[in-house]
FIVEX-427534 format. One record per residue (C-alpha): residue number from 1; x, y, z. Coordinates in pm, 1 decimal, always signed. Each point is the difference from the previous one (the first is absolute). Layout:
REM residues N
+-----+----------+----------+----------+
| seq |        X |        Y |        Z |
+-----+----------+----------+----------+
| NUM |        X |        Y |        Z |
...
+-----+----------+----------+----------+
REM end
This chain:
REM residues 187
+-----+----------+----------+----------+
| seq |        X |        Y |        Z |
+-----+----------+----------+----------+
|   1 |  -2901.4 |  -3415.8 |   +401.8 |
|   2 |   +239.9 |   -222.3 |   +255.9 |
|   3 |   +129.4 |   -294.4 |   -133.9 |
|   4 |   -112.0 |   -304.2 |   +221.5 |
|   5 |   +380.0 |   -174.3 |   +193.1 |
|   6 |    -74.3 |   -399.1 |     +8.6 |
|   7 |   +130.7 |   -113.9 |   +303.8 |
|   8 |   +252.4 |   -269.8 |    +13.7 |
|   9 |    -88.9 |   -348.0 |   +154.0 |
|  10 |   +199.4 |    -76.2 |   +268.8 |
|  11 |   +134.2 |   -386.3 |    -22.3 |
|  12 |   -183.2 |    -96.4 |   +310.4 |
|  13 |   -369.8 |   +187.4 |   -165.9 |
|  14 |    +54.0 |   -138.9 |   -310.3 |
|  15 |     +6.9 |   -375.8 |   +192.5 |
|  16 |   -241.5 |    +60.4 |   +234.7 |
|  17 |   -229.0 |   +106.0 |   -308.1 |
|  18 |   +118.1 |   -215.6 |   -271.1 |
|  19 |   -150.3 |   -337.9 |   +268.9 |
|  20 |   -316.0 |   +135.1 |    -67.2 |
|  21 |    -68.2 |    +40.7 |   -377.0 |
|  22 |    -91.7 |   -297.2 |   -199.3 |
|  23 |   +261.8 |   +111.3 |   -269.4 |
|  24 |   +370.2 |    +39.9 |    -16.6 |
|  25 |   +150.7 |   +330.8 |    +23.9 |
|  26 |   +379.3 |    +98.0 |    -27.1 |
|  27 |   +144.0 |   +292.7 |   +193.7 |
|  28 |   +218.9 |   +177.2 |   -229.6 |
|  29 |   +178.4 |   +302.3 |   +101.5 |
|  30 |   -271.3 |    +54.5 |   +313.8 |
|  31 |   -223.9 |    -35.8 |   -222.7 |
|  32 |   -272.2 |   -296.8 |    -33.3 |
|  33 |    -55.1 |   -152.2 |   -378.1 |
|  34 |   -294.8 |   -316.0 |    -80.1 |
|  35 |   +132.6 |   -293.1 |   -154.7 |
|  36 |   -204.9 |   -132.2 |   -286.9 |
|  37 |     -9.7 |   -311.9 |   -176.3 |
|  38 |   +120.6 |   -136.3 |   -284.2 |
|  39 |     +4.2 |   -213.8 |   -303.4 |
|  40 |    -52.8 |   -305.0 |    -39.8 |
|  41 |   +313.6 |    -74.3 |   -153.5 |
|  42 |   +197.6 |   +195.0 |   +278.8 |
|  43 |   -182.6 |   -228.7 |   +279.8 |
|  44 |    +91.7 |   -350.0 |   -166.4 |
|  45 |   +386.3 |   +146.5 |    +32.9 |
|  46 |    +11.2 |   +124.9 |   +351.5 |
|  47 |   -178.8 |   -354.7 |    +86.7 |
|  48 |   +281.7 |   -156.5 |   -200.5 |
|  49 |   +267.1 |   +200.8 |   +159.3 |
|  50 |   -138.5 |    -86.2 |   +323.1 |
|  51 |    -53.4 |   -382.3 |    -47.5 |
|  52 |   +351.8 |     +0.6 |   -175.8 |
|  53 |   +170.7 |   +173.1 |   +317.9 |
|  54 |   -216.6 |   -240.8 |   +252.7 |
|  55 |   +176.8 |   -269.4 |   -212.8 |
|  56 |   +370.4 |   +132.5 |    +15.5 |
|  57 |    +10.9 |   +105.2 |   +361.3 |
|  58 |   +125.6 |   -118.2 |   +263.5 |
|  59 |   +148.3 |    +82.7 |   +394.2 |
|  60 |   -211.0 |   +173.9 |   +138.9 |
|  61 |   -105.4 |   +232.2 |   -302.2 |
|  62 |   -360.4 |    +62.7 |   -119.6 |
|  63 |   -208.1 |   +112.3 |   -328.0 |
|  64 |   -264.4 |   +210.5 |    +51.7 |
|  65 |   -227.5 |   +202.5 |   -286.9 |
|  66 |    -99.5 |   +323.9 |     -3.7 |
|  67 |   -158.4 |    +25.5 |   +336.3 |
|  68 |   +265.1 |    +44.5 |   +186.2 |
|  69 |   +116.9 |   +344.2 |    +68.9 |
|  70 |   +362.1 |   +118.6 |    -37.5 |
|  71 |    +98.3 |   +264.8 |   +233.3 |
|  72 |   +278.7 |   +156.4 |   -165.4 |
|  73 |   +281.0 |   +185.5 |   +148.3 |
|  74 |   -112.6 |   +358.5 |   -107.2 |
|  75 |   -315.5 |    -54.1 |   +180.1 |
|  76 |   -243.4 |   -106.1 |   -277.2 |
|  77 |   -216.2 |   -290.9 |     -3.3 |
|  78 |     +5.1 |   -222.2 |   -333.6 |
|  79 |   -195.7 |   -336.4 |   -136.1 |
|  80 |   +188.6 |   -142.0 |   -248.1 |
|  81 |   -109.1 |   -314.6 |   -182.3 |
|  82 |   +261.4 |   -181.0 |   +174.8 |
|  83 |   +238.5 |    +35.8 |   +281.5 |
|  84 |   +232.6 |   -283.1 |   +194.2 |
|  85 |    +16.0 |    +49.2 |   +393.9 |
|  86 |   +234.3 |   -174.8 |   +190.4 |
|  87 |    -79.8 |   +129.0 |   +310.5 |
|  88 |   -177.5 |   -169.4 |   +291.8 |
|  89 |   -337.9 |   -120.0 |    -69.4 |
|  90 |   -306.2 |   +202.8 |   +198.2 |
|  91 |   -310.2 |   -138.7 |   -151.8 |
|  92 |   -189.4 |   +365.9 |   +106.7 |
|  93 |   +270.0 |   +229.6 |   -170.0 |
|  94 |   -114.3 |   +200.7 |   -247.2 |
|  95 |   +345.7 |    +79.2 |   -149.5 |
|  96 |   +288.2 |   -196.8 |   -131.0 |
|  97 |   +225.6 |    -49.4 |   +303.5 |
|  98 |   +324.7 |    -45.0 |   -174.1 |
|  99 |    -64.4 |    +81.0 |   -388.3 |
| 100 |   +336.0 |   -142.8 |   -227.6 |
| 101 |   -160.5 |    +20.7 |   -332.9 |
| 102 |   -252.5 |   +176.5 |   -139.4 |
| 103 |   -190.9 |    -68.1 |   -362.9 |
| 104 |   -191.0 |   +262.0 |   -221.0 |
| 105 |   -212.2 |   -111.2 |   -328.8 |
| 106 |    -16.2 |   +266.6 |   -194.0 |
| 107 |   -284.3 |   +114.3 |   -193.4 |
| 108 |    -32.1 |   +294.7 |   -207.8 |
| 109 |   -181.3 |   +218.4 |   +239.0 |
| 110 |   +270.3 |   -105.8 |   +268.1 |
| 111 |   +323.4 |    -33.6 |   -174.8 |
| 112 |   +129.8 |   +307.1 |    +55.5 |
| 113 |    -93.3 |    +51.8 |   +414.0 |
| 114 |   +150.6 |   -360.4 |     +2.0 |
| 115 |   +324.5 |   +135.2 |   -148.7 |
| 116 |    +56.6 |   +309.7 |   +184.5 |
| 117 |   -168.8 |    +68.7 |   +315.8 |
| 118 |    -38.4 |   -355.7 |    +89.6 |
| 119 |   +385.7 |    -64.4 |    -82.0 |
| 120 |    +77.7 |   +318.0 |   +272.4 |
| 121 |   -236.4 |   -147.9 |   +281.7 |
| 122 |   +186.3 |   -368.7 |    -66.1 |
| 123 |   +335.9 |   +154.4 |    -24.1 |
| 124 |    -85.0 |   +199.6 |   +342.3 |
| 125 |    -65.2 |   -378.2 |   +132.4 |
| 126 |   +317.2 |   -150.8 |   +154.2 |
| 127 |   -149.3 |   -340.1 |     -7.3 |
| 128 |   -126.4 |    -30.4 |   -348.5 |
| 129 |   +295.4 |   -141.9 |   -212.7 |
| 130 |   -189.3 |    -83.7 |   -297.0 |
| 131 |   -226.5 |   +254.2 |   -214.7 |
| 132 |   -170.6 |   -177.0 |   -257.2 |
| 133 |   -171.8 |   +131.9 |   -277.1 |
| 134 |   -230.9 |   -236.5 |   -268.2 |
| 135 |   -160.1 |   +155.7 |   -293.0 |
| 136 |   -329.2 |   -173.2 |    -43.0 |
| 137 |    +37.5 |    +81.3 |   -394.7 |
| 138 |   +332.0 |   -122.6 |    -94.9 |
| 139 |   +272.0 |   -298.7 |    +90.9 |
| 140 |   +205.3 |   +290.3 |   +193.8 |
| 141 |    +59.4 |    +78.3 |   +387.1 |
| 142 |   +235.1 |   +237.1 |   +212.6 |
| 143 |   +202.1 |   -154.2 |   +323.6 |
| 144 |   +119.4 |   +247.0 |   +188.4 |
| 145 |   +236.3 |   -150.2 |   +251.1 |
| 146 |   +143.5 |   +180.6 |   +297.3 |
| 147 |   +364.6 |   +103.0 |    -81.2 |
| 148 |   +291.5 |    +12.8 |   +244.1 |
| 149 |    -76.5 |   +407.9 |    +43.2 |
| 150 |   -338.1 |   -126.6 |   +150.9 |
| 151 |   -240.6 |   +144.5 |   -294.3 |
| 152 |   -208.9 |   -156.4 |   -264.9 |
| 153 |   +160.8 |   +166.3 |   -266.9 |
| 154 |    -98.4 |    -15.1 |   -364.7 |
| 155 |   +338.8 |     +1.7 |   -129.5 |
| 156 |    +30.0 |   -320.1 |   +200.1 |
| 157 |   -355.0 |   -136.4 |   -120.2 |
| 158 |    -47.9 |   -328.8 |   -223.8 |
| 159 |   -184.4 |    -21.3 |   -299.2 |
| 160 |   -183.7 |   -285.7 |    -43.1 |
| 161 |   -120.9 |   -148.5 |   -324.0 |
| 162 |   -213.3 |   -268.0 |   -253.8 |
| 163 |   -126.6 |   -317.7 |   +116.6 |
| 164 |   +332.6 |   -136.0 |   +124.9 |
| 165 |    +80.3 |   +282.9 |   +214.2 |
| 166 |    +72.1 |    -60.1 |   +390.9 |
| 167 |    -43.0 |   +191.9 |   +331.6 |
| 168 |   +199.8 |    -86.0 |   +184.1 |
| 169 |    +16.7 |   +100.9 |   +364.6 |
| 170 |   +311.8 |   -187.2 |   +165.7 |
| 171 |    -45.1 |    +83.1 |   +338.4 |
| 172 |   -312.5 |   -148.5 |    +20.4 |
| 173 |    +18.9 |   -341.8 |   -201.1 |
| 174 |   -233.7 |   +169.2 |   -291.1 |
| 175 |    -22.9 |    -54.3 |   -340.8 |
| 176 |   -314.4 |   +134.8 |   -184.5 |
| 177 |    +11.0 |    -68.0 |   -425.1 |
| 178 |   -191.1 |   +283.9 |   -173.8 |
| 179 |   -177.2 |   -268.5 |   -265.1 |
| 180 |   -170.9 |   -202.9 |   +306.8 |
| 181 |   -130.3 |   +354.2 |   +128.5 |
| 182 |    -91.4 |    +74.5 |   -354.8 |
| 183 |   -147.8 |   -336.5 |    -71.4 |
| 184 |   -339.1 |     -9.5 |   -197.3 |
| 185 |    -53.5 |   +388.3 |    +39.1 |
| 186 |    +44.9 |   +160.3 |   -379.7 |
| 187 |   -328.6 |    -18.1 |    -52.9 |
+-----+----------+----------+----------+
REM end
């Protein structure tokens, strides 16, 4: 018995197919993965995050949620829950133009993607300066903030923690408090 070969999605297939489905899909590593939903709980924070960025930005900068595609600099296509593009506007794009910051809530059935392979298609991003991880569960969150080697390097990365605790992202006028993100969710 032969074993079946997948073939890879080329960038320009997986667009061209991607417009037509009615859900998200990521290309990872040529190949094409479905986005599903999530909790509750996980889509009151990404509306918070998104709201709170809206709030704090400024010059030219934009929010947008998890609709927005990423094209990262390995060729892979990501959604993450939130992502800050300073580039030009083009109301028809379907991709972040100029993508500073990107934002992962983490769930249990995502944490570790988020963490790894997520972290390598970011770092492989010139543009993105800020990684930033939220844990759904717990006061806690990772920054990752490009260092002067050009990486997002985890030896460099923030932790983040309790009610009190601030991202901050410098560069772009943000401050995000994990307790307002957290607010009213224990239950």
């Amino acid at each position: 018995m032969s074993e079946r070969v997948r073939e890879r999605w080329s960038w320009d297939a997986y667009l061209e197919w991607e417009a037509k489905q009615e859900i998200r899909h990521e290309l990872v590593d040529g190949e094409v993965h479905a986005m599903t939903g999530g909790t509750l709980k996980h889509n009151l924070m990404t509306r918070r995050l998104g709201a709170a960025l809206d709030r704090a930005l400024g010059g030219g900068c934009r929010a947008y949620g998890p609709d927005v595609k990423v094209a990262t600099g390995n060729g892979n296509a990501r959604y993450p829950d939130a992502v800050v593009d300073c580039g030009r506007f083009v109301p028809t794009a379907l991709l972040a133009q100029d993508p500073v910051a990107v934002f992962e809530v983490l769930s249990r059935s995502t944490a570790w993607v988020d963490q790894t392979y997520k972290l390598r298609d970011y770092d492989a991003t010139p543009s993105i300066r800020y990684y930033v991880l939220i844990s759904q569960d717990e006061l806690r969150a990772m920054l990752y903030t490009r260092n002067d080697a050009g990486r997002l390097d985890i030896r460099d990365a923030q932790l983040i923690e309790g009610a009190e605790g601030v991202i901050a992202l410098p560069s772009l006028g943000v401050t995000l408090t994990l307790g307002a993100l957290h607010e009213g969710l224990e239950g």
